[in-house]
N, C-alpha and C positions, 0 to 999 in steps of 0.2 A: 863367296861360294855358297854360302848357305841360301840365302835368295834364291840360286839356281834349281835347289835339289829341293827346297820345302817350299816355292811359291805355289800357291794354289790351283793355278791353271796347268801349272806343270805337272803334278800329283796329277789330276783328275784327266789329263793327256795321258800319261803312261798306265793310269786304271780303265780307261777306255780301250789303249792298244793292247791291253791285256785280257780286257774282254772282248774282243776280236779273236787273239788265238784259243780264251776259251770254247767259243761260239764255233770255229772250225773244229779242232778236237773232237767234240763234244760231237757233232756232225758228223766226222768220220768214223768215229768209234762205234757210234751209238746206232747208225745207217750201214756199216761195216762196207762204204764204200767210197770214193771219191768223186763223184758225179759232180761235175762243174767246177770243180776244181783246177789250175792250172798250176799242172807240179814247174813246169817254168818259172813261171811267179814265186813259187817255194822255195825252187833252188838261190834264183837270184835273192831273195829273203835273207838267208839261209850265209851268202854271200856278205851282204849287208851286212848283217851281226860280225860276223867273222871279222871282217876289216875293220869295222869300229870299236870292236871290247877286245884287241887283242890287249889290252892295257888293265883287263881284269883282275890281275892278280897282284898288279905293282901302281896302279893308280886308285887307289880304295878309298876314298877323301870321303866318301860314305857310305855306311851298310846298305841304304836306303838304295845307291845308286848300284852298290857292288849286287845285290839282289835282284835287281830287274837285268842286268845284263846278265847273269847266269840266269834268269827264267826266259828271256829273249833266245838265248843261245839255246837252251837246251830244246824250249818249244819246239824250232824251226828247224832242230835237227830230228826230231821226234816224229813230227810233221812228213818229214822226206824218209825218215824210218816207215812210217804206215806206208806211204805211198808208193816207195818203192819195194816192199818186202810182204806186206802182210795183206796190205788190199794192191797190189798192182794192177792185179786183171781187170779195176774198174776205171783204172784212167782213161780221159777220153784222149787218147795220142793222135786221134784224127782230125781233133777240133784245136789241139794246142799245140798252132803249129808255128809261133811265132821264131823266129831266128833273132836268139840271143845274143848272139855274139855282137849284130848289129846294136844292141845295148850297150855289152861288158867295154868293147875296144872303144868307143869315144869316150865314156867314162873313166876308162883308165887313162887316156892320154889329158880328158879334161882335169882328173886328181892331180897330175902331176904341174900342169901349167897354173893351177890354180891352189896348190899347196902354200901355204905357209911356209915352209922349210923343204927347199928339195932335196936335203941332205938328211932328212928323217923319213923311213918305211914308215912309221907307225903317224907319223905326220901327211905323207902321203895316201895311203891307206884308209886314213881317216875321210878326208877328203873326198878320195873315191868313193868313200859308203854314203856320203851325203849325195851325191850327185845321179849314183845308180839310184837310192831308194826313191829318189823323186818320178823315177819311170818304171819301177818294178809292178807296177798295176798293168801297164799295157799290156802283157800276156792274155793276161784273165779277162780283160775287157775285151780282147777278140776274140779268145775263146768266149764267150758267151754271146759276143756277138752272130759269131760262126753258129752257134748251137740255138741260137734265138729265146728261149721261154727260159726264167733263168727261176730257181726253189728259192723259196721262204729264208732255210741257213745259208745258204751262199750269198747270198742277197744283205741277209743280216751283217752278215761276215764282215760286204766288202764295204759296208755303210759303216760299220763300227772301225773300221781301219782307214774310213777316210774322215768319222769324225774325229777322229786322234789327231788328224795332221790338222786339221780346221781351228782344234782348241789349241793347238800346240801354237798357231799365229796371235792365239789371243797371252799366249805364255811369252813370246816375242814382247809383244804392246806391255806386258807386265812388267819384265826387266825390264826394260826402256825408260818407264818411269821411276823404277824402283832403285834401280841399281847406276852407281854412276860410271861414265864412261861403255854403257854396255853397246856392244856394236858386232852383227856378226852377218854381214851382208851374202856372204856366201851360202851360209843357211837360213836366209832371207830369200835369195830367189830362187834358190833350188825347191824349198818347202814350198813357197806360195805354185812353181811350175807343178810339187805335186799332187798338193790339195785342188787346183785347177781342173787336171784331167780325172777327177772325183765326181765334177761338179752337173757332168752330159747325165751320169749314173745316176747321181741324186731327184736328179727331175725325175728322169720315168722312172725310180722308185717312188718318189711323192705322189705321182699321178697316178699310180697303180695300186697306192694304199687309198687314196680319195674315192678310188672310183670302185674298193674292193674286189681287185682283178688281179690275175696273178700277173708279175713282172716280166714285160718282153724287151728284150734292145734291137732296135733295128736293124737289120744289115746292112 
């Protein structure tokens, strides 16, 4: 277990996904608005934690670990606090208009046929968070696509939450070597399906810092 929680690529995966919600925060606060932001993507976020740390309190195998899932948790509830309470009059509800539900429902049926235990919530549950957070970008990528010219921190944002899932593959290759018997094929392909749809973004950010232009996605 200790492998899991203190291997290095792992560490520097969850310090990246953390400076991600800084980088939004930080955005919202400080701009005292949400422009390009997609509270959809928030919510299902928001979702994700919830079904995977419901184990917070009675799985505590380390401080290390019991600490990022209370700052994951409270983040992304904090997050949907601004959004819908303090700045809501700046969400773009025109642009993000993706229909969730066509997410939440095959995820929930995929949790349950691909559970481990169908006789455990918190097994299933589990399951489902792995399988929604590999598509919980697609909101945000049509909104922006829908809205075209996309800011500097949004941009940063969504590059800093897709490097998390990229090193998180090289945390995969690490146990593998490291650890014996490790094998977690379910969070093998769901992560590589969601670092993937990362990858359209990454380019025309890379082109758009080469060419010192501001970032567009095409419609």
């Amino acid at each position: 277990m200790a492998n899991t929680v203190f291997n290095p690529f792992r560490i520097l995966a969850d310090l990246t996904h953390l400076l991600s919600i800084i980088i939004l925060l930080d955005k919202i606060r400080r701009r005292k608005n949400c422009a390009g932001i997609s509270f959809k993507t928030q919510f299902l976020l928001a979702i994700v934690f919830t079904a995977r740390y419901l184990d917070i309190f009675t799985n505590t195998y380390s401080l290390y670990n019991t600490i990022f899932k209370a700052v994951f948790l409270a983040a992304s509830y904090y997050t949907l606090y601004l959004m819908t309470f303090k700045h809501a009059g700046t969400m773009d509800k025109e642009n993000d208009i993706f229909q969730i539900l066509y997410l939440i429902i095959p995820c929930v049926i995929l949790g349950f046929i691909f559970s481990a235990d169908h006789t455990s919530v918190t097994e299933i549950l589990w399951t489902f968070s792995i399988i929604l957070e590999s598509v919980v970008i697609l909101p945000q990528i049509l909104m922006l696509q829908k809205t075209g010219e996309v800011e500097n921190l949004t941009a940063n944002y969504i590059v800093a939450l897709g490097a998390y899932r990229g090193i998180y593959m090289l945390n995969w290759v690490y146990r593998y070597l490291t650890e014996e018997h490790y094998s977690a094929p379910l969070v093998w392909v769901f992560g590589t399906i969601q670092t993937a749809l990362y990858c359209d973004f990454f380019y025309y950010y890379a082109v758009s810092r080469v060419k010192g232009e501001k970032l567009v996605l095409p419609n």
